[in-house]
RODO-2510 file (C-alpha; in nm, 4 decimals, decimal comma):
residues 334
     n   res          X          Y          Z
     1     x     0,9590     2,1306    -3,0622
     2     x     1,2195     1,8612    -2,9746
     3     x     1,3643     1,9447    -2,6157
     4     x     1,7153     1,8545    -2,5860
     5     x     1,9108     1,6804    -2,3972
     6     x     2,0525     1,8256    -2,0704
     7     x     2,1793     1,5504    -1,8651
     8     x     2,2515     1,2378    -1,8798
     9     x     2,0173     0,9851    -1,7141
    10     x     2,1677     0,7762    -1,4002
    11     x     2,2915     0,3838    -1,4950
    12     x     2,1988     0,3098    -1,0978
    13     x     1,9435     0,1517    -0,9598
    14     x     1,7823     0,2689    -0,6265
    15     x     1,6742     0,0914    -0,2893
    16     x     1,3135    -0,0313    -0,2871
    17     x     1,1242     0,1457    -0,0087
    18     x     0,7507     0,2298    -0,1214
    19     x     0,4716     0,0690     0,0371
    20     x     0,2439     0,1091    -0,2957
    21     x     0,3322     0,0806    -0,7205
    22     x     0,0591     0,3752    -0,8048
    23     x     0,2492     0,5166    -1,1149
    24     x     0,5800     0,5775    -1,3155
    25     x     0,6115     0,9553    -1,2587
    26     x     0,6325     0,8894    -0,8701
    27     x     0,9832     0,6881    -0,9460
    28     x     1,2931     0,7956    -0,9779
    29     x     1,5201     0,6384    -1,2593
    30     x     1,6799     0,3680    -1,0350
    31     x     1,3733     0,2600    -0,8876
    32     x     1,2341     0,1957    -1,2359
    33     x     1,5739     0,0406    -1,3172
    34     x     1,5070    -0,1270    -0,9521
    35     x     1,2192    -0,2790    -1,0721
    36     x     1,3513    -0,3969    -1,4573
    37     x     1,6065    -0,5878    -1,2894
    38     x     1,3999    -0,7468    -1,0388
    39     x     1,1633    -0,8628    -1,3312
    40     x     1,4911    -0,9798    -1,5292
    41     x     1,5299    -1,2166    -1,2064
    42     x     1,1821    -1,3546    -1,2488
    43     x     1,1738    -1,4808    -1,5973
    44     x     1,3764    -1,7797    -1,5898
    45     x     1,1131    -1,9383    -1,3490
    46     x     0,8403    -1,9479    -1,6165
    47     x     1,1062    -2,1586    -1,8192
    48     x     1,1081    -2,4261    -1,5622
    49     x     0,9309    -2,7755    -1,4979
    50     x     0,7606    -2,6403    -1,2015
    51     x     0,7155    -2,2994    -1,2059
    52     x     0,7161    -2,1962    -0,8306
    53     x     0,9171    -2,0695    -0,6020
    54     x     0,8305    -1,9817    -0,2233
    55     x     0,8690    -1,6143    -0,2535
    56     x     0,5941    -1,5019    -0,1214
    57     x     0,4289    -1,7781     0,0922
    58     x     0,2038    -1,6801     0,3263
    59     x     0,0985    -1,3391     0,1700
    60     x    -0,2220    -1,2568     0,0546
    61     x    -0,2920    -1,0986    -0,2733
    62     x    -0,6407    -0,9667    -0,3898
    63     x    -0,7468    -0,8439    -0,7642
    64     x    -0,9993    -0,5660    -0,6989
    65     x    -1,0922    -0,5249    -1,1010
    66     x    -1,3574    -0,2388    -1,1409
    67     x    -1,2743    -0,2478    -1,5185
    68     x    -1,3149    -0,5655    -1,7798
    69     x    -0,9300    -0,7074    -1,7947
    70     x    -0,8130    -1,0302    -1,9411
    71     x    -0,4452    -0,9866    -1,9422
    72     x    -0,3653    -0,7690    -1,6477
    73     x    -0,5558    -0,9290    -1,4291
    74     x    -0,4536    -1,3226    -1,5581
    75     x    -0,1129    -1,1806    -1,5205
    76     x    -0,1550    -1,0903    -1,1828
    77     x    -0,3000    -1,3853    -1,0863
    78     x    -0,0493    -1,5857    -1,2461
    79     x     0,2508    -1,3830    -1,0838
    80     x     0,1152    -1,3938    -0,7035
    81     x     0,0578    -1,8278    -0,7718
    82     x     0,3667    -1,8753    -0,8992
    83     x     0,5723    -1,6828    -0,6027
    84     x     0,3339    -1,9466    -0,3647
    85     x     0,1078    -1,6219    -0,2984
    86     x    -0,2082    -1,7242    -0,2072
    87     x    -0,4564    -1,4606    -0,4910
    88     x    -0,8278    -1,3802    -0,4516
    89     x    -1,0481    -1,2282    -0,7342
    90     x    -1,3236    -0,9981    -0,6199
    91     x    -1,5600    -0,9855    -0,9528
    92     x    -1,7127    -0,6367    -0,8446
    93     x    -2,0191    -0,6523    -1,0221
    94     x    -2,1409    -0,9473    -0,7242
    95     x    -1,9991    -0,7804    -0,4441
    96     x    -2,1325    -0,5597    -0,1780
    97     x    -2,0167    -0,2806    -0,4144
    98     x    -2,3049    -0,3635    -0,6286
    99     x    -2,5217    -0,3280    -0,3020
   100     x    -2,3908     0,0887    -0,2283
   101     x    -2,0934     0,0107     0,0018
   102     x    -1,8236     0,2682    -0,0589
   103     x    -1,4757     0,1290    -0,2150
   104     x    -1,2864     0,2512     0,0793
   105     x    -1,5408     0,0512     0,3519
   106     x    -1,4862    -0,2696     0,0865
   107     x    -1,0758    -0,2153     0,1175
   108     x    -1,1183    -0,1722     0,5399
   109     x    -1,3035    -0,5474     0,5250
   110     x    -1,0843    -0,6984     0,3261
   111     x    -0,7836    -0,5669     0,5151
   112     x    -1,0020    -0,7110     0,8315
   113     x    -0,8739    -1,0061     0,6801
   114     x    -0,5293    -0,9403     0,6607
   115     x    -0,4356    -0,9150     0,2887
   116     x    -0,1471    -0,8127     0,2204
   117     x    -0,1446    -0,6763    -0,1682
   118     x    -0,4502    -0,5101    -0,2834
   119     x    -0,4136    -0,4979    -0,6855
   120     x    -0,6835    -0,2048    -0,8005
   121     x    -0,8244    -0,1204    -1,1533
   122     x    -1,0420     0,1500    -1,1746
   123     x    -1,2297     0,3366    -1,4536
   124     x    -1,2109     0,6623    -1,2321
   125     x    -0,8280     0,8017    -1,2371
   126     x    -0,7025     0,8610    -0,8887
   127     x    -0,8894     0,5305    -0,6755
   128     x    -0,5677     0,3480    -0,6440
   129     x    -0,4147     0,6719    -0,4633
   130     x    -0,6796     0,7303    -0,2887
   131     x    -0,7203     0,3646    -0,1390
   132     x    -0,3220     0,3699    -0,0908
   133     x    -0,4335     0,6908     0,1225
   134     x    -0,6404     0,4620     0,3390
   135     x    -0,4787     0,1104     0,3237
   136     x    -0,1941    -0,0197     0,5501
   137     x    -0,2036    -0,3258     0,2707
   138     x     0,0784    -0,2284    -0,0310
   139     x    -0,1661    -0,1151    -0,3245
   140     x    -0,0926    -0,1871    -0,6817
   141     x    -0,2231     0,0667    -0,9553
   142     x    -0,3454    -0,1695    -1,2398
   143     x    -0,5111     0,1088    -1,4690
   144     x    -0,6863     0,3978    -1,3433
   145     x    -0,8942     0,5859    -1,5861
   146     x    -0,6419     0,7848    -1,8295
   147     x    -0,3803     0,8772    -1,5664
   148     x    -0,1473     0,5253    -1,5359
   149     x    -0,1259     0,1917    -1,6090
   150     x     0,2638     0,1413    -1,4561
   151     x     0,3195    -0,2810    -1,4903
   152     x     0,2043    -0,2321    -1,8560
   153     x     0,4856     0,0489    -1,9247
   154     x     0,7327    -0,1091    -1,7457
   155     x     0,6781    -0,4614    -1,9178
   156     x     0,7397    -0,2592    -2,2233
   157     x     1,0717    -0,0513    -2,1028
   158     x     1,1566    -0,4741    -2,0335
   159     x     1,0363    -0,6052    -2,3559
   160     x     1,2496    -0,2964    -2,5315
   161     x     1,5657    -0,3610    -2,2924
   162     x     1,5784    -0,7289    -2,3673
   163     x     1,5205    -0,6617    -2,7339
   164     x     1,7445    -0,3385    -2,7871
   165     x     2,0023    -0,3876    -2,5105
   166     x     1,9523    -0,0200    -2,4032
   167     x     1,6735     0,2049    -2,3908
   168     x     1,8835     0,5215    -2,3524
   169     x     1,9246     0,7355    -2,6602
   170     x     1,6218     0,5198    -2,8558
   171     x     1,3420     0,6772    -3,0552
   172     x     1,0048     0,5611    -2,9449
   173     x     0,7183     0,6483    -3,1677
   174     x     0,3838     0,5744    -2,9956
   175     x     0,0988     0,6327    -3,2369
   176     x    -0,2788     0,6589    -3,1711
   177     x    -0,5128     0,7921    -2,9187
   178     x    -0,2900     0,9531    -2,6917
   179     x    -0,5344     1,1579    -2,5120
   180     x    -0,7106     0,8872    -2,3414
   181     x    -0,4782     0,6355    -2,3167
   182     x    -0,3067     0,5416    -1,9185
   183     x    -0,0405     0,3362    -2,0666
   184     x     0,0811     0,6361    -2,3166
   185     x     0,1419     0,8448    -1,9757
   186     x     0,3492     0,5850    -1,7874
   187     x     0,5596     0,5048    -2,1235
   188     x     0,6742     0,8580    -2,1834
   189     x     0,7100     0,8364    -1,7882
   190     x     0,9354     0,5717    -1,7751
   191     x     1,0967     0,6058    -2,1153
   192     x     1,2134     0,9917    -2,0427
   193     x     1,3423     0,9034    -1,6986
   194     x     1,5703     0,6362    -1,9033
   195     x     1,6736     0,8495    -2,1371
   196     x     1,4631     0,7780    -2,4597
   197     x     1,3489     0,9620    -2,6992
   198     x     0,9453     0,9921    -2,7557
   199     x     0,7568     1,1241    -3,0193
   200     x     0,3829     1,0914    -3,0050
   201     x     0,1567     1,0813    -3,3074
   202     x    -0,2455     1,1105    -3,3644
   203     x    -0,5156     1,2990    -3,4829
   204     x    -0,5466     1,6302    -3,2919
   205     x    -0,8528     1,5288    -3,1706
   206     x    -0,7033     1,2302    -2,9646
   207     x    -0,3762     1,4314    -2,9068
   208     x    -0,3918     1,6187    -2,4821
   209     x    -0,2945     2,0040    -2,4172
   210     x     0,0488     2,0582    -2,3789
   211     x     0,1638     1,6714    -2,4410
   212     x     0,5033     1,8102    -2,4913
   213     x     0,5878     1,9071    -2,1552
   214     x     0,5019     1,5332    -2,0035
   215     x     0,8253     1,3574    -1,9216
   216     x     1,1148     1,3582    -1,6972
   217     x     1,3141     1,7004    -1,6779
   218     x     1,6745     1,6864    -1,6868
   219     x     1,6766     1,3530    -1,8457
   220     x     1,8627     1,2408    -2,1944
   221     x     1,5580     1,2352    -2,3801
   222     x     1,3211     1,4548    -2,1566
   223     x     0,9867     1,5616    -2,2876
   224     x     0,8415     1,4609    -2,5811
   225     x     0,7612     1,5522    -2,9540
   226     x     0,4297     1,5984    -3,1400
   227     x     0,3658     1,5020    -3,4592
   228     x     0,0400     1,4193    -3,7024
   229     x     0,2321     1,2422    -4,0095
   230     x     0,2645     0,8957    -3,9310
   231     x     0,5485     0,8945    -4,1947
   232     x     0,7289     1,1444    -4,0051
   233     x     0,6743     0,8789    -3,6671
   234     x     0,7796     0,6193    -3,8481
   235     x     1,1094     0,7483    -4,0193
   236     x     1,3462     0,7680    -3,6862
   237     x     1,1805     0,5146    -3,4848
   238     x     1,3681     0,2386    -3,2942
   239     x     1,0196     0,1227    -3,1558
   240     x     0,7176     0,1999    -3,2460
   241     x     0,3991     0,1532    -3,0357
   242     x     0,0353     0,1335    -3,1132
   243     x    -0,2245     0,2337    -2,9386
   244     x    -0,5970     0,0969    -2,9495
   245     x    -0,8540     0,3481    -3,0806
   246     x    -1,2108     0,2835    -2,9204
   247     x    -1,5104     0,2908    -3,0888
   248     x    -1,6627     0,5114    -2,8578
   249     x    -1,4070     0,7799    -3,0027
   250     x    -1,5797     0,7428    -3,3172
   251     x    -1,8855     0,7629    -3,1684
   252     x    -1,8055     1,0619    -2,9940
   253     x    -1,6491     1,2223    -3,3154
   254     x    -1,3278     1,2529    -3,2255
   255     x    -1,2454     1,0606    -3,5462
   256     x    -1,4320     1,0555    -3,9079
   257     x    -1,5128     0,7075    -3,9236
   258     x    -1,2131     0,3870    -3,8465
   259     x    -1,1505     0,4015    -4,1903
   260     x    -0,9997     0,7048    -4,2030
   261     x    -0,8455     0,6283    -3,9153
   262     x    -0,6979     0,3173    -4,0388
   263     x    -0,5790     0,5264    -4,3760
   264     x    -0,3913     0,8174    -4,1603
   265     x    -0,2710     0,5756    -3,9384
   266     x    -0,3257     0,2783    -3,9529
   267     x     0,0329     0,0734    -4,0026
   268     x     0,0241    -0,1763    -4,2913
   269     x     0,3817    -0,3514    -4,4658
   270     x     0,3125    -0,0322    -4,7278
   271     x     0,4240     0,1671    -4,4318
   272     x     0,7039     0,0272    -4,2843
   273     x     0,9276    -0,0163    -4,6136
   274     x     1,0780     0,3441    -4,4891
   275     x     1,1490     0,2363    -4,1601
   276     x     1,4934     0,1536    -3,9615
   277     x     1,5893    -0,2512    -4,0124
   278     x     1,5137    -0,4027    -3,6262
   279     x     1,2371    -0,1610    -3,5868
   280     x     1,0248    -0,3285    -3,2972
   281     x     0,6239    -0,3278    -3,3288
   282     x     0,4512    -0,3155    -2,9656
   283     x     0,0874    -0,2628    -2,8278
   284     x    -0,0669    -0,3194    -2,5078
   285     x    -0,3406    -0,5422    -2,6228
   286     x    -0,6064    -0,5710    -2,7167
   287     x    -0,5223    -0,4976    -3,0953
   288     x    -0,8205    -0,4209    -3,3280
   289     x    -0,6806    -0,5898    -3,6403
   290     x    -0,7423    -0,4067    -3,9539
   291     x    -0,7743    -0,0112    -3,7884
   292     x    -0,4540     0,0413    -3,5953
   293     x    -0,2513    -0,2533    -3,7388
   294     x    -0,2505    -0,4975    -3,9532
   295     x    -0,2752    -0,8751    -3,8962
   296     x     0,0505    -0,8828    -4,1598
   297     x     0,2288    -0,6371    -3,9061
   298     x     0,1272    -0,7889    -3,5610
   299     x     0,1909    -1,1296    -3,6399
   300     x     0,5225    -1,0640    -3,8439
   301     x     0,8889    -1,0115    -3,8078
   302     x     0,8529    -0,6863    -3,6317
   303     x     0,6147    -0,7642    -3,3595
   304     x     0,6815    -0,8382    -2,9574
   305     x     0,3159    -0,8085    -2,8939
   306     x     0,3574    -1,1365    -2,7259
   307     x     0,7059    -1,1009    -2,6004
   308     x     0,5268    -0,7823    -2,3959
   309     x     0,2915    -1,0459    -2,3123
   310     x     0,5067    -1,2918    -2,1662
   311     x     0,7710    -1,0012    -2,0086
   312     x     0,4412    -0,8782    -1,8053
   313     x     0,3974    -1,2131    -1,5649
   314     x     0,7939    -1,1385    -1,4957
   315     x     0,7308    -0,7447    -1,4092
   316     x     0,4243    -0,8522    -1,2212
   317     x     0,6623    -1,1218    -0,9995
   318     x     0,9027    -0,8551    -0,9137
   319     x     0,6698    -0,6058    -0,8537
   320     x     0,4326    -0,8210    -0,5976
   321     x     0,8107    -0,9103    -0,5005
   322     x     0,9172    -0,5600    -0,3888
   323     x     0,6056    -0,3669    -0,2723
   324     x     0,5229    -0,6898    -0,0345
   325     x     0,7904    -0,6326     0,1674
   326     x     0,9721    -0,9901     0,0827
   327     x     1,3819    -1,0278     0,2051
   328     x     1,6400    -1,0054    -0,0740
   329     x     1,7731    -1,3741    -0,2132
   330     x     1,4720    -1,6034    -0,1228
   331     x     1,3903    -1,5765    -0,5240
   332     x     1,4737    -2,0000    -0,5265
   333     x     1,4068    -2,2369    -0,3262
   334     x     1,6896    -2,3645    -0,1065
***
């Protein structure tokens, strides 16, 4: 059942003054809008001839990956170098963590060296909270597990702002294996505190308890609604997202086989000739061409895939920008 609408969402942004970034449903609306801006700052410096700025010279940043990443991480790394950051990359498998230290005795030695940013994924949901817990460095929640994955949401509230001009009053279809996915949670998150409208779609099997009462309360498009005909996600949507379905879920039986997967849900050209005219086509990446989407659909018209790409080393600037602590109007040199 579609909640409706009870108040409208704020147009303000709010004062930064968190320490860590561990997830969208700690925010309030202006913070996210905070943040969005920020980013929106950042971009034009990847459009220089030399892109770097001073920003944040002198400050320490370390990537603490417990989880294979390609983008996130790169993205990172690329944000903290080109605000004059000085990054580390800890590849965990050759650390002491391989050798039994604890996480929380790895994050006291690095902050023995006094880092400043400690950027954390984490296959267990909950380690970048319970670091922040510990840490007097600013922690940045990169994934944890199924619970958040915050820079990837809000590079896609940015992608959807830049592309739509709004995201208040928008319907936002994400499709796939909601149950297990981090970056579903911080979309409806961040989308419901800005006043979109979500509908989620998947198999049952891949679809969480009570799904409809995740969102922001009180906000124009609070909560969300639940739906297994893809059809019926497509028909309304302003955006629709795609989610990656892992083979272990197969594996596990939580679906038939990919092909049926791909046949329920998969989105194909077929599919789309019902849909709204400047419907946008997102997904976090990796995309497993052929199940979830077609190579037709993710390279054509529709698709930001790489816009969301290229929006996440601006969301990653502004937020290494505001958790670190760095004074307001040093984004240029001179």
């Amino acid at each position: 059942m579609m909640p409706t609408a009870t108040a409208k969402p704020s147009t303000q942004t709010a004062p930064w003054t968190k320490k860590d970034l561990l997830g969208l449903r700690e925010l309030s609306a202006g913070e996210i809008r905070l943040l969005l801006q920020t980013a929106e700052s950042f971009r034009e410096i990847s459009l220089r001839p030399i892109k770097k700025v001073p920003t944040l010279r002198g400050k320490t940043v370390v990537n603490l990956f417990f989880e294979p990443s390609t983008r996130t991480r790169t993205s990172f790394e690329l944000a903290a170098k080109r605000l004059s950051a000085d990054i580390v990359n800890i590849a965990t498998q050759s650390s002491s963590l391989s050798k039994g230290e604890t996480i929380l005795d790895t994050v006291k030695n690095l902050e023995a060296l006094k880092v400043d940013v400690l950027v954390i994924r984490h296959a267990a949901a909950g380690v970048p909270h319970l670091i922040a817990r510990h840490a007097t460095s600013s922690v940045i929640n990169a994934g944890d597990g199924s619970h958040e994955h915050p820079t990837q949401a809000l590079l896609d509230l940015f992608t959807i702002q830049e592309r739509k001009g709004r995201l208040e009053g928008l319907n936002v279809s994400i499709i796939g294996d909601i149950a297990h996915s981090r970056v579903a949670r911080s979309d409806i998150w961040g989308l419901t505190k800005l006043g979109a409208r979500v509908t989620v779609c998947g198999p049952p099997t891949l679809m969480p308890p009570q799904i409809e009462q995740l969102g922001a309360p009180g906000a124009g498009g609070a909560g969300v609604r639940v739906t297994h005909n893809v059809d019926a996600a497509i028909r309304d949507a302003d955006v629709l997202m795609l989610l990656r379905i892992q083979h272990e879920r197969q594996e596990s039986m939580l679906v038939p086989s990919l092909r049926e997967y791909r046949l329920r849900y998969g989105i194909d050209r077929d599919r789309l000739k019902g849909a709204k005219p400047g419907l946008l086509i997102m997904h976090p990446g990796p995309v497993n061409r052929g199940v979830e989407l077609d190579s037709a659909v993710a390279d054509g018209p529709f698709s930001v895939i790489l816009d969301q790409v290229t929006n996440g080393l601006a969301v990653r600037m502004a937020v290494l920008y505001l958790v670190s602590g760095a004074p307001k109007g040093d984004e240029d040199e001179g």
